[in-house]
Backbone as numpy.savetxt, mean C-alpha at the origin, in Angstrom:
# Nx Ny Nz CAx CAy CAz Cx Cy Cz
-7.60 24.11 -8.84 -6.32 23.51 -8.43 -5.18 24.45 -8.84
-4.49 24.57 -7.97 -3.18 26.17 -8.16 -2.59 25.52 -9.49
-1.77 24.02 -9.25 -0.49 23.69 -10.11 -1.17 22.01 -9.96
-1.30 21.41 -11.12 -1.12 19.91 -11.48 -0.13 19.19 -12.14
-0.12 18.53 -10.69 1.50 17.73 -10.97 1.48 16.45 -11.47
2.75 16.02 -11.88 2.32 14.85 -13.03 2.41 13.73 -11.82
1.71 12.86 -11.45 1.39 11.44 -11.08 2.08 10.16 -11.56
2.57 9.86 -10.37 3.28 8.39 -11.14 2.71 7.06 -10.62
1.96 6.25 -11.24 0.90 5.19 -10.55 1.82 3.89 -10.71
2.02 3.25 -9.46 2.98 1.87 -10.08 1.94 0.70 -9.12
1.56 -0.12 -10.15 1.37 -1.39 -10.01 2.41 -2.33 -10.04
1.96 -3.24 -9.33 2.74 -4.43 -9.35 2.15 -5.68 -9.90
2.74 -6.48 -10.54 1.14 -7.39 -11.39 1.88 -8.73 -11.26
1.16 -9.77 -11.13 1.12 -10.97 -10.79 -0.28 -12.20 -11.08
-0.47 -12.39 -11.95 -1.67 -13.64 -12.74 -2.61 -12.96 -12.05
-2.74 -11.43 -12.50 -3.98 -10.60 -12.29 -4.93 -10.52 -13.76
-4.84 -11.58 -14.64 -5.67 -11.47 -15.32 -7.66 -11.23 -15.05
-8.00 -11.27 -13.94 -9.59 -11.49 -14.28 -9.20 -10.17 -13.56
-8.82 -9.22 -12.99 -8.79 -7.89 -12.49 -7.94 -6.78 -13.47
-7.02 -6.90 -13.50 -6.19 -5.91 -13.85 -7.06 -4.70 -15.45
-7.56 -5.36 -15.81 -8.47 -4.72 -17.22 -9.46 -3.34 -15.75
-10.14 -4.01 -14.78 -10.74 -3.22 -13.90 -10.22 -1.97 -13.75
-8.89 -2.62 -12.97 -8.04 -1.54 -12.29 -7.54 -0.61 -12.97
-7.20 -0.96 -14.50 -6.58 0.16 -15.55 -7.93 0.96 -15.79
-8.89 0.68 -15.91 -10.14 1.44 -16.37 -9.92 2.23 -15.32
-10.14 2.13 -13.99 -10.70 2.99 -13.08 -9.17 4.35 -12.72
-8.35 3.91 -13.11 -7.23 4.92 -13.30 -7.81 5.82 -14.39
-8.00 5.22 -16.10 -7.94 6.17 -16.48 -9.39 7.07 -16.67
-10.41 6.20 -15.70 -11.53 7.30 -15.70 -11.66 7.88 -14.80
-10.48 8.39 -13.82 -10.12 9.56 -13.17 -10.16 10.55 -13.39
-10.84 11.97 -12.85 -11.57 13.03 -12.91 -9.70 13.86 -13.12
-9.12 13.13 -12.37 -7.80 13.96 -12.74 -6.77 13.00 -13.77
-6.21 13.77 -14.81 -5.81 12.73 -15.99 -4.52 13.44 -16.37
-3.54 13.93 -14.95 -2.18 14.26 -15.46 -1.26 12.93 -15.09
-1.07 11.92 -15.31 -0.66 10.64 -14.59 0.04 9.66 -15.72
0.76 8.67 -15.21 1.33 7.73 -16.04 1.23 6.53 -14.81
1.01 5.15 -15.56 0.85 4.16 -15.38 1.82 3.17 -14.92
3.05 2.57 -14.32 4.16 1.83 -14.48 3.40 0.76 -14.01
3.10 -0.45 -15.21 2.82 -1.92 -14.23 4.05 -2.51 -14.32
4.44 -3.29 -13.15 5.57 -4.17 -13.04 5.17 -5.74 -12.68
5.23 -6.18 -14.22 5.18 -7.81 -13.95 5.94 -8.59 -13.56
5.68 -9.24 -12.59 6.37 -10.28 -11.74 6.50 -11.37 -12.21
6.90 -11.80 -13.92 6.62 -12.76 -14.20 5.20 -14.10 -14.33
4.41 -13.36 -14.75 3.04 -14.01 -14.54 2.84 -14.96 -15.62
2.23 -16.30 -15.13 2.46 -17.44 -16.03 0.83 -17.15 -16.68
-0.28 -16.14 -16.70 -1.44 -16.24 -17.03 -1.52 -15.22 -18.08
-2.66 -14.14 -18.87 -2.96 -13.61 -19.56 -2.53 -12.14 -19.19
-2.02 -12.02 -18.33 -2.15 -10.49 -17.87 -1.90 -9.59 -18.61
-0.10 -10.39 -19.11 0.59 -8.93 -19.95 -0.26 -8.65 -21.62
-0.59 -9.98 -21.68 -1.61 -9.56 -23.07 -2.70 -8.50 -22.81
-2.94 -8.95 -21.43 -4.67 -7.74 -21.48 -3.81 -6.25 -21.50
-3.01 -5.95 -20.70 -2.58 -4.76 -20.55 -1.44 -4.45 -22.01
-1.28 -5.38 -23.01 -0.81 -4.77 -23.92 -1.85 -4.53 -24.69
-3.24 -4.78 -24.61 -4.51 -4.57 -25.51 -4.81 -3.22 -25.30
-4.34 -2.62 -24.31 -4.80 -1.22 -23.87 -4.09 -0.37 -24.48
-4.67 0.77 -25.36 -3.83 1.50 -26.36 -3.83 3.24 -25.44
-2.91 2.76 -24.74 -2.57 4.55 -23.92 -1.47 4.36 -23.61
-1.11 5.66 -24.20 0.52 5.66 -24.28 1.00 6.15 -22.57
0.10 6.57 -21.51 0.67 6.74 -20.07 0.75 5.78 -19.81
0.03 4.15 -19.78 0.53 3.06 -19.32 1.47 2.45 -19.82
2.61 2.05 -18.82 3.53 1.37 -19.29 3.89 0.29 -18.81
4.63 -0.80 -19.20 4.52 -2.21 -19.39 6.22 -2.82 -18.75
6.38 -2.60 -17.67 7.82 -3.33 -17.12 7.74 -5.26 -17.23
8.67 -5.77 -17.33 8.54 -7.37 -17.33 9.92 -8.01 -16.91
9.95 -8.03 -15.38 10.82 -8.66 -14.80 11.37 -9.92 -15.24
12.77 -9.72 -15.04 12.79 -11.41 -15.73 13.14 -12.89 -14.57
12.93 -12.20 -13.29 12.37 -13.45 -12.37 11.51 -13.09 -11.42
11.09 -14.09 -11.10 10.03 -13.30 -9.87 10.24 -13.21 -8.60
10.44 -12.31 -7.79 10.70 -12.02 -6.49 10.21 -12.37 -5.43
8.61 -12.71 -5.71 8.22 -13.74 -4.37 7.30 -12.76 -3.73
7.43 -11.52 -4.31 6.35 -10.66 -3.53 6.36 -9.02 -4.06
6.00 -7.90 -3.25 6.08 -6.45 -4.22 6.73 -5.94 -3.79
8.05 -5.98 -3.05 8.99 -5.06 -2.70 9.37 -4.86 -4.05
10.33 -5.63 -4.44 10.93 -5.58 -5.98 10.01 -4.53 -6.94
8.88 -4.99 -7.14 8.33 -4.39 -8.42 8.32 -3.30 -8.31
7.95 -2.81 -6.61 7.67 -1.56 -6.54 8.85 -0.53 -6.52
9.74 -0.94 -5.70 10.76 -0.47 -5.97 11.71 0.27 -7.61
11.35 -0.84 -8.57 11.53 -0.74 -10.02 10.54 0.52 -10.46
9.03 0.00 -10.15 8.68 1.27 -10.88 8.96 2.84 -9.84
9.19 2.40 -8.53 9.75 4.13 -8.14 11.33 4.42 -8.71
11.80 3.63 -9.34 13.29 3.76 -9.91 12.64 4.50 -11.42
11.77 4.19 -12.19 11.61 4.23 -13.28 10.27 5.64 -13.17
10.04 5.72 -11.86 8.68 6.69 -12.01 8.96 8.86 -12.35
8.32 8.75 -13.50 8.84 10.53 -13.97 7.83 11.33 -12.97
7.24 11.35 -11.71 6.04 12.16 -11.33 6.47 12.90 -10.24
6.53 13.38 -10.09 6.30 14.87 -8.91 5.43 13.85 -7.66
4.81 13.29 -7.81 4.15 12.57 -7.15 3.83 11.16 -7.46
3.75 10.43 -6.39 3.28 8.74 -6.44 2.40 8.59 -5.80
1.70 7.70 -6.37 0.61 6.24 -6.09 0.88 5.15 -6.13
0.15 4.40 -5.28 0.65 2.83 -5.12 -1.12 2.01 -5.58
-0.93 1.44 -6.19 -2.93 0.52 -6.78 -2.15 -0.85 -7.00
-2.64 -2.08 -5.95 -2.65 -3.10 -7.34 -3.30 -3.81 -7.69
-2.96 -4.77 -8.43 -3.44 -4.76 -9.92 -5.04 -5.71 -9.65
-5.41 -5.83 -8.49 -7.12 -6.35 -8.17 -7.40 -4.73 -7.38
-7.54 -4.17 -7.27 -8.14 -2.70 -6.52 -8.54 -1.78 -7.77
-9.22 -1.18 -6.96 -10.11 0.00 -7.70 -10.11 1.18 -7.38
-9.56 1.94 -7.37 -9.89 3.27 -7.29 -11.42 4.18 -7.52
-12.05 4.96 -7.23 -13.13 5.56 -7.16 -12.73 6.34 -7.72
-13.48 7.53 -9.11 -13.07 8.34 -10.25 -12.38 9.90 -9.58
-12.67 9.91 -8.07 -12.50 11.71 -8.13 -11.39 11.54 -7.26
-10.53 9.75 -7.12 -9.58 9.80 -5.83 -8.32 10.80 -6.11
-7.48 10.63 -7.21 -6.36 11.77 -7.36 -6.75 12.71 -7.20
-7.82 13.38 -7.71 -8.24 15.19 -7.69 -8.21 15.16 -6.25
-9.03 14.32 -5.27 -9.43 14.54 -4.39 -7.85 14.81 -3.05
-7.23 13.75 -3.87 -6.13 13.78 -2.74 -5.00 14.88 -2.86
-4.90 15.14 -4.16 -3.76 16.27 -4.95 -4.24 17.79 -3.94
-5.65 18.07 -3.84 -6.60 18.96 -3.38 -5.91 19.34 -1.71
-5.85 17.59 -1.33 -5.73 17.61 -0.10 -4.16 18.09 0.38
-3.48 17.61 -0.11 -1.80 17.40 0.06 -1.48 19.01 -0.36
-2.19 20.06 -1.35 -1.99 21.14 -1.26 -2.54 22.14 -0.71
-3.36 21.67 -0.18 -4.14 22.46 1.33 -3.46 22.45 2.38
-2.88 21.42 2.40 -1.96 21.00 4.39 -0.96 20.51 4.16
-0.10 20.70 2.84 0.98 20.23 2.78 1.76 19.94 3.60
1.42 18.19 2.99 1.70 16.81 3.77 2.60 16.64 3.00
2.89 15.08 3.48 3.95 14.20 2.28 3.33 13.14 1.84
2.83 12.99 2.56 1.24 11.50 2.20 0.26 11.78 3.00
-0.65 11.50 2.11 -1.86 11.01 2.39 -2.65 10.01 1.84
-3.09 9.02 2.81 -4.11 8.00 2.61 -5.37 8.32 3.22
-6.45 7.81 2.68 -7.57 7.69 2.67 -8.33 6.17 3.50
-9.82 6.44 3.46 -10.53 5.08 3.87 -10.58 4.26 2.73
-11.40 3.39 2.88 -11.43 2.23 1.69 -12.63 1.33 2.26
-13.67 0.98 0.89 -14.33 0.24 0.94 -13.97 -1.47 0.45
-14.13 -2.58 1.52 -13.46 -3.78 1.47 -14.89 -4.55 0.36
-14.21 -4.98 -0.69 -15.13 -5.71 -1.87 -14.65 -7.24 -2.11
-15.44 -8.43 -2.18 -15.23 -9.41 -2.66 -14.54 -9.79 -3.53
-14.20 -10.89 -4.24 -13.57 -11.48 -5.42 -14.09 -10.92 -6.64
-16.10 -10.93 -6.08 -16.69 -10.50 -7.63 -16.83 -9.02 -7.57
-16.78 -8.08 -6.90 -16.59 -6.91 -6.82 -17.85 -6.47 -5.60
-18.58 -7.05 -4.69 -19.28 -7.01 -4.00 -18.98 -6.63 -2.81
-20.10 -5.16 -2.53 -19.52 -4.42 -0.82 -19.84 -5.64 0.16
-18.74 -5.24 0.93 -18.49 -6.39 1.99 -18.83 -5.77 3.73
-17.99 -4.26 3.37 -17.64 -3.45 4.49 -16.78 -2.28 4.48
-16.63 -1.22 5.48 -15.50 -0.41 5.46 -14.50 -1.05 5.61
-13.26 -0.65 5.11 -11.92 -0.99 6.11 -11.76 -0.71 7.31
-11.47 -1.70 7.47 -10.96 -1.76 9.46 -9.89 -1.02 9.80
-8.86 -0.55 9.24 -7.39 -0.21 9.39 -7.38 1.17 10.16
-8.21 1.85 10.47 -8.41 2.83 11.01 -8.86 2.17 12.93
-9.26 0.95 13.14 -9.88 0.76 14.64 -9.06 0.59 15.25
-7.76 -0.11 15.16 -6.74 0.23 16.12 -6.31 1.25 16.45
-5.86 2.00 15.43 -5.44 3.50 15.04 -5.74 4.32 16.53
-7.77 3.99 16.30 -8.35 5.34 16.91 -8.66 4.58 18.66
-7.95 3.51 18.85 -7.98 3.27 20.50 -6.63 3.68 20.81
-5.19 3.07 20.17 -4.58 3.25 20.68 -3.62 4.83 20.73
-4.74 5.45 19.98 -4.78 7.14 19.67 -4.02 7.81 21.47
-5.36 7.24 21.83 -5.55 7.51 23.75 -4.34 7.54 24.25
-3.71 6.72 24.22 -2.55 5.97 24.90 -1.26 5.89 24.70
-1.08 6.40 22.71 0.05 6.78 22.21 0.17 7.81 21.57
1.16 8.34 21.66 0.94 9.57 20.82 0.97 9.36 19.23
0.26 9.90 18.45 0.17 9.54 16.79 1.24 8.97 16.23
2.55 9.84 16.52 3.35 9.58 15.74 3.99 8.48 15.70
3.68 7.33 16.94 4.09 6.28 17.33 3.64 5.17 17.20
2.21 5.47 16.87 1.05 4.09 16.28 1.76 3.60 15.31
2.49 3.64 14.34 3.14 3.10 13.13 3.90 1.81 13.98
4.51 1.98 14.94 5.31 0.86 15.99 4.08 -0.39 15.90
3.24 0.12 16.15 2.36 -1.52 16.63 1.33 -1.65 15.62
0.59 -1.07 14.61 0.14 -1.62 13.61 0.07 -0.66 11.90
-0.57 -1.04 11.04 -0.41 -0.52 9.70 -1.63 0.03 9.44
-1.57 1.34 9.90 -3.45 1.66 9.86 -3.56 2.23 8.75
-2.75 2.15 6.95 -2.48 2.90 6.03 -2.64 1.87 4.95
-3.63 2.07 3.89 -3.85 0.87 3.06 -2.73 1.51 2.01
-2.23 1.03 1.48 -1.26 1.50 0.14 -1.95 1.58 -1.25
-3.08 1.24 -0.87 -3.39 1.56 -2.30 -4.51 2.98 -2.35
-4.70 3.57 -1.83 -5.38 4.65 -0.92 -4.55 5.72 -0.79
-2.76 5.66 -1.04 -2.21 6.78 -0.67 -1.42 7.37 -1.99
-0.96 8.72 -1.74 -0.78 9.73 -2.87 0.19 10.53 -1.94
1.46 10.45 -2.29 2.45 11.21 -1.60 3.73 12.16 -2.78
4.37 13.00 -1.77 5.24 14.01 -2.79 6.64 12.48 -2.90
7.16 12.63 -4.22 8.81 11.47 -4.44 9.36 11.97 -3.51
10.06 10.85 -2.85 11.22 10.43 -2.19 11.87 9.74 -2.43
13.13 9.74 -1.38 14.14 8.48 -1.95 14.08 7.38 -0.92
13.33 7.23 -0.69 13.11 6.01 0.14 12.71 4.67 -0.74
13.40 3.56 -0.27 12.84 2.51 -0.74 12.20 1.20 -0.23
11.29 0.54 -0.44 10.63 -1.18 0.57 11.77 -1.70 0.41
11.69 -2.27 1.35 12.82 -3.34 2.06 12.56 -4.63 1.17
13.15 -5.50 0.84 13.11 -6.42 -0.20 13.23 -8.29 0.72
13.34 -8.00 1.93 13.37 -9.33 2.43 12.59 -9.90 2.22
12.57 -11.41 2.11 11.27 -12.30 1.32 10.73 -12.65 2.94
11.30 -12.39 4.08 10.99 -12.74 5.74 9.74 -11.07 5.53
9.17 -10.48 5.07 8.55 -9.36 5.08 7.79 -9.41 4.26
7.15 -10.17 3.41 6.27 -10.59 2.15 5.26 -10.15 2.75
3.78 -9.74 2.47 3.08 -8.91 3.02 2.91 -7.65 4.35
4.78 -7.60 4.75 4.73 -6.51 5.43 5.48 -5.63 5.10
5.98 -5.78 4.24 6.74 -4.37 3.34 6.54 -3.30 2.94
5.05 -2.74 2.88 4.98 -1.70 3.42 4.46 -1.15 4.67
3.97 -2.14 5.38 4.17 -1.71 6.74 5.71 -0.99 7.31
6.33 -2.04 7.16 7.86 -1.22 6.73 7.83 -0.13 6.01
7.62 0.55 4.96 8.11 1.19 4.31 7.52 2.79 5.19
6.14 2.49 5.55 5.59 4.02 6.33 6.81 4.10 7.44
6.97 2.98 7.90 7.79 3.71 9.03 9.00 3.96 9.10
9.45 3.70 7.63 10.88 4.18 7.03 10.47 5.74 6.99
9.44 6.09 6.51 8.60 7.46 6.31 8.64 8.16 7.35
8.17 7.27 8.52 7.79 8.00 9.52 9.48 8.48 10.43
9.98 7.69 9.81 11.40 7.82 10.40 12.34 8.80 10.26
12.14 9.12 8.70 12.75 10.28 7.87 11.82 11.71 7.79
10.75 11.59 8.84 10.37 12.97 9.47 9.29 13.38 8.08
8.77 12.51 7.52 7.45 12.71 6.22 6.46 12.92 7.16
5.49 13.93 6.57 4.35 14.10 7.54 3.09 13.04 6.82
2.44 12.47 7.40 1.48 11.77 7.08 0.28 11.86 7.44
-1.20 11.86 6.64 -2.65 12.69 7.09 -3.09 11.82 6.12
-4.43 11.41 6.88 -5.29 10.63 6.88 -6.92 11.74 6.00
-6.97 11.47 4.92 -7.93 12.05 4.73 -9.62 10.92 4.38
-10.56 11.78 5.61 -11.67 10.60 5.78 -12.57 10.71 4.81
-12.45 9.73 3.58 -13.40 10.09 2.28 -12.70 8.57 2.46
-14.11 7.80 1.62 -13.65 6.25 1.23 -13.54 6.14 -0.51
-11.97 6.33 -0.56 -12.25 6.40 -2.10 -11.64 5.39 -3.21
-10.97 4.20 -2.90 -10.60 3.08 -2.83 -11.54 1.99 -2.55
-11.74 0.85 -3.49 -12.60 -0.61 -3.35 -11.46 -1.63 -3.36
-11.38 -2.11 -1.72 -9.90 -2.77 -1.89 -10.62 -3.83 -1.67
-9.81 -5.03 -2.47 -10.27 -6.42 -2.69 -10.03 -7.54 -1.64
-10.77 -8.10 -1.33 -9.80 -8.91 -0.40 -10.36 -10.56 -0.72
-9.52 -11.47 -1.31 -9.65 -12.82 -1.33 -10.33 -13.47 -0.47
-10.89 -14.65 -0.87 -11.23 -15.62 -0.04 -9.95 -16.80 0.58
-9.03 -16.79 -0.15 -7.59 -17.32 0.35 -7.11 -16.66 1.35
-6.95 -15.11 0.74 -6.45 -14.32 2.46 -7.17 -14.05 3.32
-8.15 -14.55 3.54 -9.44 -14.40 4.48 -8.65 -15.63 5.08
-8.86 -16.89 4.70 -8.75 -18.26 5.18 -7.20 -18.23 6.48
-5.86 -17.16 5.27 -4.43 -17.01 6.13 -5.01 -16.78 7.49
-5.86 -15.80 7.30 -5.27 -15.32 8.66 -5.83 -16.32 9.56
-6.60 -17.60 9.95 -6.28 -18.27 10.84 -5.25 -18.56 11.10
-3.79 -18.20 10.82 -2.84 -18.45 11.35 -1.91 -17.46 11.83
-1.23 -17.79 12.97 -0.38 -16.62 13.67 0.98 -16.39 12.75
0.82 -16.62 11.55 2.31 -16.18 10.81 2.63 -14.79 10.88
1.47 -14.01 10.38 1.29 -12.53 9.79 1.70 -12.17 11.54
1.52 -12.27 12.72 2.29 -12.06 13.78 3.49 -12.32 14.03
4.12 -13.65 13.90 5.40 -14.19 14.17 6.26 -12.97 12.57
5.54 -12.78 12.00 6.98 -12.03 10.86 6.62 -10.27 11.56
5.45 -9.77 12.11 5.36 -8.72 12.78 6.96 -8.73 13.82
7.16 -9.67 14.77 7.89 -9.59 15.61 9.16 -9.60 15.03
9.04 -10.50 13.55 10.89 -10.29 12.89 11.21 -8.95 12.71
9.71 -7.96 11.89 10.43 -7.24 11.40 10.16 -5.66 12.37
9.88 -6.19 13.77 10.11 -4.89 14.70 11.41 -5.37 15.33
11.93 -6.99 15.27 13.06 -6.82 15.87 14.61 -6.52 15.17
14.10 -6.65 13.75 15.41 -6.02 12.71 15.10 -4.80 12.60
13.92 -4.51 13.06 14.15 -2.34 13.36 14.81 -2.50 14.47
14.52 -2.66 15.47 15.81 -2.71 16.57 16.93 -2.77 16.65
17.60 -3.75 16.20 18.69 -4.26 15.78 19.85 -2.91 14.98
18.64 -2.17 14.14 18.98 -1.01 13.24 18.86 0.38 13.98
18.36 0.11 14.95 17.92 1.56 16.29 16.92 2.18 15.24
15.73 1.28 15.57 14.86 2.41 14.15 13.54 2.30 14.60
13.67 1.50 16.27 12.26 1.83 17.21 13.46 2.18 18.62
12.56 3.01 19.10 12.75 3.22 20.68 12.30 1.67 21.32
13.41 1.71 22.53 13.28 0.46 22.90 11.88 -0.10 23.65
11.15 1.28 24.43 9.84 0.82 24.88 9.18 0.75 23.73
9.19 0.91 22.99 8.37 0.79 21.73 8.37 -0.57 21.22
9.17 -1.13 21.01 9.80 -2.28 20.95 9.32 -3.37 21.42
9.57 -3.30 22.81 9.25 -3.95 23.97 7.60 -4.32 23.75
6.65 -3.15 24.09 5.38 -2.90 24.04 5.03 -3.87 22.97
5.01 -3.35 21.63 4.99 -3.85 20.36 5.16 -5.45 20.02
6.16 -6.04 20.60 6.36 -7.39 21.08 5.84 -7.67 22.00
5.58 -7.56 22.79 4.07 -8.08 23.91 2.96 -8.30 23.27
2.56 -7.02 22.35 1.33 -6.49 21.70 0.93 -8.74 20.93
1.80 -8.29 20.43 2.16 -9.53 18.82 2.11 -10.55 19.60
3.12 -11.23 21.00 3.16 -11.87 21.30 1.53 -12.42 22.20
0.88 -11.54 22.51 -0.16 -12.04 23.13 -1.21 -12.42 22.27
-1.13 -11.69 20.74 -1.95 -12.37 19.59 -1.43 -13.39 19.43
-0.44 -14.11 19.29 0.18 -15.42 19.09 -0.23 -16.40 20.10
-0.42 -16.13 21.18 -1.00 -16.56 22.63 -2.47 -17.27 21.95
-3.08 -16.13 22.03 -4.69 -16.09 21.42 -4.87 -16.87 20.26
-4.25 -16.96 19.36 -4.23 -18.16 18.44 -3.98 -19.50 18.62
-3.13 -19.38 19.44 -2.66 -20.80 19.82 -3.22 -21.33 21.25
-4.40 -20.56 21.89 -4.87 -21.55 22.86 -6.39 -22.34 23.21
């Protein structure tokens, strides 16, 4: 590796007690160990901040909001306000990282200097059990055909956040509580907006968790109806082309269709 740059990892934490002990392990048994830790508690009414004050490493560090925001724009935001690294990561506090993911991605980003890169990800149960690959790549690679790359960000989020490793910026997630699990969908295409190059590197090196609660959401067309808010307050802001727009709202609107008939 030419130059190792220091890493800034920000969690966001929320009554992640039966995970978060996981997730700190698998950070610090990373093959690459130039990094610091920012968790940002969201006010958690459970054990969390005790487990993570049991952990005696002075790179993790311990933020404690004093209300809770309703979701991770906020936290994250705080720890990129507070983050010392040449570079960021986004993990939270139920995900796992795989031991060689920083080396692997630091490797990558100075080979083809990018501005981000995310990776694949293996999708794991509650108890830590393979389930499947991530899907976030199958839209991606149809509507590849039909759009040009740089424009797929308009109609879906083919970028897990906890999977990616990019150079600091000053960009920040949008904090509307109308955007609660789409805020960083937002945030790439704040990225993609401000001309960041973004590369997909195909190694699955991430075990992203996924609930049996958010399994259950998505029978419902919400996670669509707030898709359409927040392509039409990019509009509003001139921050999609209007066929883009247009398309994109059809796209959403005919999933809303499909749910509801």
């Amino acid at each position: 590796m030419k130059n190792e740059p220091f890493v800034s990892i920000i969690t966001p934490m929320y009554n992640a007690e039966k995970y978060i002990a996981q997730t700190i392990d698998s950070v610090i048994k990373q093959t690459y160990q130039k990094w610091e830790m920012i968790i940002v508690d969201n006010c958690s009414t459970d054990n969390s901040r005790i487990i993570v004050n049991q952990i005696s490493d002075d790179r993790i560090k311990l933020i404690e909001l004093e209300y809770n925001s309703g979701g991770p724009a906020r936290p994250r935001n705080i720890g990129l306000d507070n983050a010392q690294g040449e570079f960021i990561a986004f993990l939270d506090a139920d995900d796992v990282w795989l031991p060689e993911k920083l080396e692997k991605q630091i490797k990558f980003i100075q080979k083809d200097d990018v501005d981000i890169v995310h990776t694949l990800a293996n999708v794991v149960d509650d108890k830590g059990n393979y389930m499947m690959t991530f899907k976030n790549q199958r839209i991606f690679n149809i509507l590849k055909f039909i759009i040009s790359k740089d424009n797929i960000l308009f109609y879906t989020n083919n970028i897990n956040i906890n999977s990616v490793l990019m150079k600091k910026n000053n960009i920040r997630f949008d904090e509307d509580v109308n955007l609660i699990t789409l805020e960083d969908w937002r945030y790439w295409i704040d990225c993609k907006n401000s001309n960041l190059s973004i590369n997909l590197c195909k190694e699955v090196l991430i075990n992203y968790r996924v609930h049996i609660a958010s399994i259950s959401s998505r029978s419902t067309d919400a996670g669509y109806r707030k898709a359409i808010y927040m392509l039409s307050k990019l509009f509003l802001r001139k921050e999609i082309p209007l066929r883009h727009y247009l398309f994109s709202n059809l796209f959403y609107i005919l999933k809303i269709l499909r749910k509801n008939v």
